[in-house]
N, C-alpha and C positions, 0 to 999 in steps of 0.2 A: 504493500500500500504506500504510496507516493505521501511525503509530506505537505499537507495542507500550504496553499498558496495566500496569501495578503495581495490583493491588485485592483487598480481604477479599471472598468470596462466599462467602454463606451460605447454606449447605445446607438442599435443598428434597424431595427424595427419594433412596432410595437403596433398592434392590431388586434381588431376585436374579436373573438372565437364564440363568443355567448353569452347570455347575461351578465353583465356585472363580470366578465370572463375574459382574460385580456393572453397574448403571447408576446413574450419578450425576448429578443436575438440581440445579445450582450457579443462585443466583442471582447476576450477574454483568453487567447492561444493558452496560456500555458496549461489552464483548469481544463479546457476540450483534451488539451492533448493525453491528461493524466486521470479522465473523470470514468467512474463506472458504473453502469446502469444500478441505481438504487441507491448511491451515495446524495447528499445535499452542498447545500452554498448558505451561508449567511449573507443576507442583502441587506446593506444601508449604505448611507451618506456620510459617515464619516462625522468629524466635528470641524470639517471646513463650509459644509453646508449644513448649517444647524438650520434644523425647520421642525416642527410637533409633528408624529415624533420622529425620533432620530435614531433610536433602537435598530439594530437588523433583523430581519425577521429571517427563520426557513424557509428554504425552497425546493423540493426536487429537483437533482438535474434531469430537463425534460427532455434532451435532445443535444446532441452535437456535431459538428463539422469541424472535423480535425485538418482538415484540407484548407478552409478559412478562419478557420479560429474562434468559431463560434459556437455561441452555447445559448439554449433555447429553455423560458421557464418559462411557468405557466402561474399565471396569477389572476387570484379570485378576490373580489373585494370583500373581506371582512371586517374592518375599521380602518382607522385613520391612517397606519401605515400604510395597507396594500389599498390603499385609497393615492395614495403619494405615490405610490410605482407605480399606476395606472392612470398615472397625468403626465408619464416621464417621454419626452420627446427624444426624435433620431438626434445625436449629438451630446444627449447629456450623461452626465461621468453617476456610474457606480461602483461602491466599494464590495468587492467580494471577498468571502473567504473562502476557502473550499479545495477540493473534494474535500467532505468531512465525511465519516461514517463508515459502516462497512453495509459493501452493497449485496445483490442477489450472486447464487452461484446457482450456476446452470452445467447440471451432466452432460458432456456431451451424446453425441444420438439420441436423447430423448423430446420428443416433444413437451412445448412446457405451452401451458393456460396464463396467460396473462387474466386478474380480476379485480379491473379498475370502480371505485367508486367515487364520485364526486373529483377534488381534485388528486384522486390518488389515481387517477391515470395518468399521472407526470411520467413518472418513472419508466411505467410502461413505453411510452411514445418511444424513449431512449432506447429503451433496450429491445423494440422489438425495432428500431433503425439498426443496430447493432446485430442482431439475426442475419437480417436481410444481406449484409455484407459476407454474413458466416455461411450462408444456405442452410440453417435451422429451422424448424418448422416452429413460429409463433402463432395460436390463436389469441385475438385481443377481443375478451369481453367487458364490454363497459358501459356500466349502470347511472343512471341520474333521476329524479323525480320526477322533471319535466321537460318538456321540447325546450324551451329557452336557456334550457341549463347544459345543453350536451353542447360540448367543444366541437368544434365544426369537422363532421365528418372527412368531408374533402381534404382539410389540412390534416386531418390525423392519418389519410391515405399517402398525401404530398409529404408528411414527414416521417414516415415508417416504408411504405411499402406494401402496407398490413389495412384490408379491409374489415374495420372493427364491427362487432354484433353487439349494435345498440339496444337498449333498454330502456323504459321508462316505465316506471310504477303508476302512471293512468293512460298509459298507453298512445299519447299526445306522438312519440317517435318512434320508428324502430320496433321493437317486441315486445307486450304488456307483459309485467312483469318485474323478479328482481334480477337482476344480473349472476344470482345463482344459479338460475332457473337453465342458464345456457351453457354449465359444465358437464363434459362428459370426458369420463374418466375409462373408455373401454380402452383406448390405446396405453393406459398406464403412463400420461404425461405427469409431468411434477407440475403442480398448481404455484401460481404466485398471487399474496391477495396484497391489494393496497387502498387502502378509504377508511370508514368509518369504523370505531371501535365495535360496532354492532352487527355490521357487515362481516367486520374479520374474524369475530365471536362465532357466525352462522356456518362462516367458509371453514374454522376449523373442526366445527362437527361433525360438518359436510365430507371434509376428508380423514377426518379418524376414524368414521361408519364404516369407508369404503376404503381403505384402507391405502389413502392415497399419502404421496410426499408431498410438503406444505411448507413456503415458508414465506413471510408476512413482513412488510413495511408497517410499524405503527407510526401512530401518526398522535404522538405527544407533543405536548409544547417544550420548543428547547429555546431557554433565553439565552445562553450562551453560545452553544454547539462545541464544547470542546470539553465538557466534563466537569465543569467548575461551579457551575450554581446546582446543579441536581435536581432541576426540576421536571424533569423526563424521566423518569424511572419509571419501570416496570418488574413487575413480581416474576423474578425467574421461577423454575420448577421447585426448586430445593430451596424455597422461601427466600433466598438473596433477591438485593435489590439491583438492577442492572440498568447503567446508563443510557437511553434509546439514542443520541447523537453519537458516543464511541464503541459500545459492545453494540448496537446497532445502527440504524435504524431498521436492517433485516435480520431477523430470526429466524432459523428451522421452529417450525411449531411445537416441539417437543424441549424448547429451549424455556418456555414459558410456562407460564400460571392460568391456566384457563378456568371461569371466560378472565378476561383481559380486562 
């Protein structure tokens, strides 16, 4: 694992994907060159550009091009921060930190299930562009509530490769339904889940029944990203407490405390 990078990246595109849904193309070479599907970035301004607030926030890395040195996130408006990175124009400087974390690991010859929920299809996007270069076989299932909330198909084709099997739970897009609803586990692929705590609670049942391999992006809050304030933890098996920015933010499912 490449030691974490400190760098200004300056902003290359940023465009809409869905409600309140934006994508961001950071230019950044060193972090493309060294980043691994399922690892993250800390994004903020620094204290040369103090503005409310000023904090860095998470981010999956959603995508890369190691070829131009760019790197691709995906941001949802939640408050005041990701409200600031979704006003950020072509030209203006971002501080990153990153790769942080330890990302997915994929057997080779098996097929694996991407099971994105909400913005936990970051990661996915990345690594099933990453496939595409390997000749692995990625299916990308990915779940949202509602039509205005799914990241725009086209561009998750244009940056993977991968035609995703959309979901929505009132059935406004794609397949009524949860995004559980579309695994099949007959070829014996290894499942990868990334979204909501309650999602990931469902997908690991889903695969403990059927006796599948599992292993999950949580998605805690990390004020730091580097281990030091501790406020990502999760309950490993053996009751320890375990970092989600440095022992993860992916786990084998059997590394954990279920439910989550």
């Amino acid at each position: 694992m490449h030691a974490p990078i400190r760098c200004w990246a300056e902003v290359r595109s940023l465009r809409e994907a869905a409600q309140e849904t934006w994508w961001l193309e950071v230019h950044a070479p060193a972090i493309a060159a060294s980043a691994v599907p399922g690892q993250f970035l800390m994004a903020g301004f620094g204290l040369t550009q103090v503005g409310a607030p000023f904090l860095p926030r998470p981010f999956s890395v959603g995508w890369t091009d190691r070829a131009t040195g760019t790197v691709g996130l995906l941001i949802r408006e939640f408050g005041a921060g990701t409200r600031r990175l979704a006003r950020l124009r072509d030209g203006d400087q971002l501080l990153l930190l990153g790769p942080l974390g330890r990302g997915f690991h994929i057997p080779a010859g098996r097929p694996t299930v991407c099971v994105g929920g909400g913005v936990g299809l970051a990661p996915f996007l990345f690594l099933a562009s990453e496939a595409r270069d390997s000749a692995a076989e990625v299916r990308l299932l990915y779940g949202e509530r509602t039509a205005d909330r799914v990241f725009d198909p086209v561009l998750i084709a244009e940056l993977t490769g991968v035609e995703p099997i959309v979901y929505t739970e009132d059935g406004s897009i794609g397949r009524h339904g949860l995004v559980l609803d579309g695994i099949d586990v007959s070829d014996d692929p290894v499942l990868l889940g990334c979204g909501p705590t309650p999602m990931l609670n469902a997908l690991e049942k889903f695969a403990r029944e059927r006796g599948s391999d599992l292993q999950v992006s949580v998605e805690e809050h990390m004020g730091c990203g580097i281990g030091t304030c501790q406020g990502c933890v999760v309950r490993g098996v053996d009751d320890s407490w375990l970092k989600s920015c440095t022992e993860g933010p992916v786990f084998g499912a059997g590394e954990l405390a279920w439910p989550i």
